[in-house]
C-alpha positions as CSV (number, residue, x, y, z in Angstrom):
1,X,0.0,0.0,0.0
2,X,1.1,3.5,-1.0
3,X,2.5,6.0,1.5
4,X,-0.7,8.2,3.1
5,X,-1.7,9.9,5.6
6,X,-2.5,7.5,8.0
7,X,0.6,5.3,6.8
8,X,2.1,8.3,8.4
9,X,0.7,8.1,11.7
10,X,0.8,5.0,12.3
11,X,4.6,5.2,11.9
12,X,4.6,8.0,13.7
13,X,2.7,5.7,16.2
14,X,5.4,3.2,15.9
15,X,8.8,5.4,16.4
16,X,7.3,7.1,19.8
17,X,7.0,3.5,21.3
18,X,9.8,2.1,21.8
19,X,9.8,-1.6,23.1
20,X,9.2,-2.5,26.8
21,X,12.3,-4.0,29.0
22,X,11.5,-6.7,30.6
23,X,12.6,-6.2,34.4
24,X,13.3,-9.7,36.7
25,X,10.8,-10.3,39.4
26,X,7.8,-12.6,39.8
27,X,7.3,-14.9,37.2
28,X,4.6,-13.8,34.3
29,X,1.2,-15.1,35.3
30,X,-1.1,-14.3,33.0
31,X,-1.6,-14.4,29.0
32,X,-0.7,-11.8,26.1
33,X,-1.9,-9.2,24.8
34,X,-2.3,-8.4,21.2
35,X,-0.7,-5.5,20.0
36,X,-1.8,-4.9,16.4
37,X,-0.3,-7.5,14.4
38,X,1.3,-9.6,16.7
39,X,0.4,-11.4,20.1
40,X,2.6,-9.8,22.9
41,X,3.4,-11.2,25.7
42,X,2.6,-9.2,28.8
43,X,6.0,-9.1,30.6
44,X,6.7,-9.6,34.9
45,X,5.2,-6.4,36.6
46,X,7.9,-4.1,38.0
47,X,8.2,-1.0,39.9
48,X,7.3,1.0,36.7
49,X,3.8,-0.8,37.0
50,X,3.2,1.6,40.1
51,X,2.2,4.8,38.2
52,X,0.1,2.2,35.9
53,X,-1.9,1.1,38.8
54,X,-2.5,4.7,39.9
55,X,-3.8,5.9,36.8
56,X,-6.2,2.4,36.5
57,X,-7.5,3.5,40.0
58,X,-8.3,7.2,38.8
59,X,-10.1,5.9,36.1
60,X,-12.1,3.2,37.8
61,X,-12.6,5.6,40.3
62,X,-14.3,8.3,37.7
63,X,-16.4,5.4,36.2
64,X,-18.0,3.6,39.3
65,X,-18.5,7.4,40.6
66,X,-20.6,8.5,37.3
67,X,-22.1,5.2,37.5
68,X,-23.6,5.9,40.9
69,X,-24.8,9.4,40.3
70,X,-26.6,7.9,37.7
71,X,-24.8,9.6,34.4
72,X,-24.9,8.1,31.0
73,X,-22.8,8.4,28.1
74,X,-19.2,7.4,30.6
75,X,-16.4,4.9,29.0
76,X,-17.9,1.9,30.6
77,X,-16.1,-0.6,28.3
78,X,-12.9,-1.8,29.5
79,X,-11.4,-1.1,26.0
80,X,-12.0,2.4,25.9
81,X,-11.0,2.8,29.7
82,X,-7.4,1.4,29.4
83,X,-6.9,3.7,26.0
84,X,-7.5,6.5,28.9
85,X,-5.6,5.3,31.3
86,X,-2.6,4.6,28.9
87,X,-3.4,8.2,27.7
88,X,-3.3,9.7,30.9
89,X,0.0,7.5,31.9
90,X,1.9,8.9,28.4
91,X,1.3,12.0,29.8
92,X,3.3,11.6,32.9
93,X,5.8,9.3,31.9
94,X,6.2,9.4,28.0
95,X,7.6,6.1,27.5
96,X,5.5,5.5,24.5
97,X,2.0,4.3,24.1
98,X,2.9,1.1,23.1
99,X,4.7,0.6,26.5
100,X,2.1,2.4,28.5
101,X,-0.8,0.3,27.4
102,X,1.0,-2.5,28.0
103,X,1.6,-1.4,31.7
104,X,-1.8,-0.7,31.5
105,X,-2.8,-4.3,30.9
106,X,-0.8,-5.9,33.3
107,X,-2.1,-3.9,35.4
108,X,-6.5,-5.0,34.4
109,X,-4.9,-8.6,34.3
110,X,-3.7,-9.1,37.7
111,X,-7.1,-7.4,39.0
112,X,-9.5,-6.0,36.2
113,X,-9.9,-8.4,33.5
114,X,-12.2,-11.5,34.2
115,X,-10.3,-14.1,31.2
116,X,-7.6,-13.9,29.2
117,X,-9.6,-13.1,26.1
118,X,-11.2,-10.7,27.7
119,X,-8.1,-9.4,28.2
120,X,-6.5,-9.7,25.1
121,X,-10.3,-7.9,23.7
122,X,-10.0,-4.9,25.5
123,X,-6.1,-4.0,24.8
124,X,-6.7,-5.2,20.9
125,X,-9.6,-2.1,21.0
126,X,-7.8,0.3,23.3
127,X,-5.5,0.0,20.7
128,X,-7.2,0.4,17.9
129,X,-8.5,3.5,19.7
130,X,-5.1,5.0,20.3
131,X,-3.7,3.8,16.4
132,X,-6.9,4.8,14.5
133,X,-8.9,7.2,16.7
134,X,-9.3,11.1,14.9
135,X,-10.5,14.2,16.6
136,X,-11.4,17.0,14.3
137,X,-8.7,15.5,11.4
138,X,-6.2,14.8,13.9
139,X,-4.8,11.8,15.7
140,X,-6.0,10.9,19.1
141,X,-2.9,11.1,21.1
142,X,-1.9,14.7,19.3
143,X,-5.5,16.0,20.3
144,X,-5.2,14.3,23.9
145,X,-1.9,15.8,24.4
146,X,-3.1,19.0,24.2
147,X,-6.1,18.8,26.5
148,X,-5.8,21.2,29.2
149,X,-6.3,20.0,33.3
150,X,-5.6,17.6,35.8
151,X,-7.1,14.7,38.1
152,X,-10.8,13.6,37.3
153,X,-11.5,16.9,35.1
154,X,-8.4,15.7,32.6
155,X,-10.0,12.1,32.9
156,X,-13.5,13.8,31.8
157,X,-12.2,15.0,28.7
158,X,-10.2,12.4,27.7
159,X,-13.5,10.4,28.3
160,X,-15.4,13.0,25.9
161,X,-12.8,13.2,23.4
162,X,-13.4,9.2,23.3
163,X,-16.9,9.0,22.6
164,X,-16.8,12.0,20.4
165,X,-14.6,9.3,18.0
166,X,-17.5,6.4,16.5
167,X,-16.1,3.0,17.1
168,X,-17.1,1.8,13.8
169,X,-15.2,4.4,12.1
170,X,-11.9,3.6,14.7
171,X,-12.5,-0.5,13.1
172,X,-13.4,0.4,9.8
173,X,-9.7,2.8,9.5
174,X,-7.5,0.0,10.9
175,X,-9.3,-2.5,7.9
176,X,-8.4,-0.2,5.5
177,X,-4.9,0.1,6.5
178,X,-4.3,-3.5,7.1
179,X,-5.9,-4.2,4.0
180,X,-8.7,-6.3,5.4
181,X,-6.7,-9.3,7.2
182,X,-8.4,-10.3,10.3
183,X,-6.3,-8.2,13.1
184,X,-3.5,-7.5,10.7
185,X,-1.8,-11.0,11.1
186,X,-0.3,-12.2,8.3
187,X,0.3,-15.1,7.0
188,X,3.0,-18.0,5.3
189,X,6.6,-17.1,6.0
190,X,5.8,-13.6,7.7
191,X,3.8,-15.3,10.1
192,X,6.2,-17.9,10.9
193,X,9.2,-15.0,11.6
194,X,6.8,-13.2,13.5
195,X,5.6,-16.1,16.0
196,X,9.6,-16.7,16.3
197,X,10.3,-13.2,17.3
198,X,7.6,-13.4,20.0
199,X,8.9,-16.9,21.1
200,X,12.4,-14.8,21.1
201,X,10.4,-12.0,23.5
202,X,8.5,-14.3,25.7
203,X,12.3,-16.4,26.4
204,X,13.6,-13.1,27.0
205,X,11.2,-11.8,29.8
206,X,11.8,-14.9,31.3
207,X,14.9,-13.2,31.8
208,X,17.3,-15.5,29.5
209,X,20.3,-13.2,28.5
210,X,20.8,-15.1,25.3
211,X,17.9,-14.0,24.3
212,X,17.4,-10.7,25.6
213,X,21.3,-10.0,23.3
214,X,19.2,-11.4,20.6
215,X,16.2,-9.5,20.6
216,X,18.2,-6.5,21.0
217,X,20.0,-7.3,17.5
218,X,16.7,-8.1,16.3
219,X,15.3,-4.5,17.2
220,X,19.0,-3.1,15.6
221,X,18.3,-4.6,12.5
222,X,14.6,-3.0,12.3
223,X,15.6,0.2,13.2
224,X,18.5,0.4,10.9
225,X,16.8,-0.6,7.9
């Protein structure tokens, strides 16, 4: 497919995320998560997850309290709550939003998310959210950036800017750009390369160094070329 404008952002996308490091600690407990095209492995938690669990709290928080005074319209879907939350988490550490949703998910997998394919639903959309989401012609994460506030008011608007974005639009975006394969997974020999690179990632957050030297040439060679 031909360079365009959402090519464009979803490089952009890309660049600003650089890959989470795995830290030692407990052994990984639950499943993946799928980012994009590939299945990711959600890494051990480590004391980076802190912030991640504050900014899940906030947001819960904001949701059970418009659910009690009886207010309609709030991100009730766990999808569209963890794209806030990873939002919101950019904004104080900008790590990438690659690397925040994914702190994000460990964080509704160890206490939020009832399966693992519930699990892997809800980042798959929040990221389709964050990837695919426009606001007045402009990508979601440029237009979140620059809302104005703090504490619940910023959640509110980050909540608004959310719902102002139709979900079928978000969905029907990412199928145009992935050219209509199922979640962007492809097949034959890419597939097989793929599934051995996330083989490689998962050995490495086990904490193997042969692998972690590895899958640091790996992300070399992809950054070089």
């Amino acid at each position: 497919m031909g360079p365009g404008a959402e090519t464009t952002k979803e490089e952009a996308f890309t660049r600003r995320t650089p890959a989470a490091r795995p830290a030692g600690g407990a052994a990984r407990r639950g499943p993946s998560a799928v980012r994009g095209t590939a299945q990711v492995r959600v890494g051990p938690q480590d004391a980076q997850d802190g912030p991640a669990r504050d900014v899940v709290d906030q947001v819960l928080a904001y949701v059970e309290r418009r659910a009690r005074q009886g207010e309609s319209g709030q991100a009730r879907g766990k999808g569209r709550q963890m794209a806030i939350a990873a939002l919101l988490l950019d904004r104080r550490d900008p790590a990438g939003l690659d690397v925040n949703l994914e702190r994000v998910a460990r964080v509704y997998r160890d206490g939020h998310a009832s399966t693992p394919a519930a699990l892997k639903k809800h980042a798959s959309e929040a990221r389709a959210i964050l990837r695919y989401g426009m606001a007045d012609g402009e990508a979601l994460p440029e237009s979140a950036a620059a809302l104005p506030g703090e504490g619940e008011r910023l959640i509110a608007r980050l909540d608004e800017l959310i719902r102002s974005i139709p979900t079928r639009e978000i969905f029907a975006r990412r199928a145009r750009h992935l050219s209509g394969q199922r979640g962007g997974r492809p097949t034959g020999a890419a597939f097989r390369v793929l599934s051995a690179v996330a083989k490689l990632k998962e050995i490495a957050g086990s904490g193997d160094p042969k692998a972690e030297a590895e899958l640091r040439l790996v992300r070399t060679f992809l950054l070089e070329t």
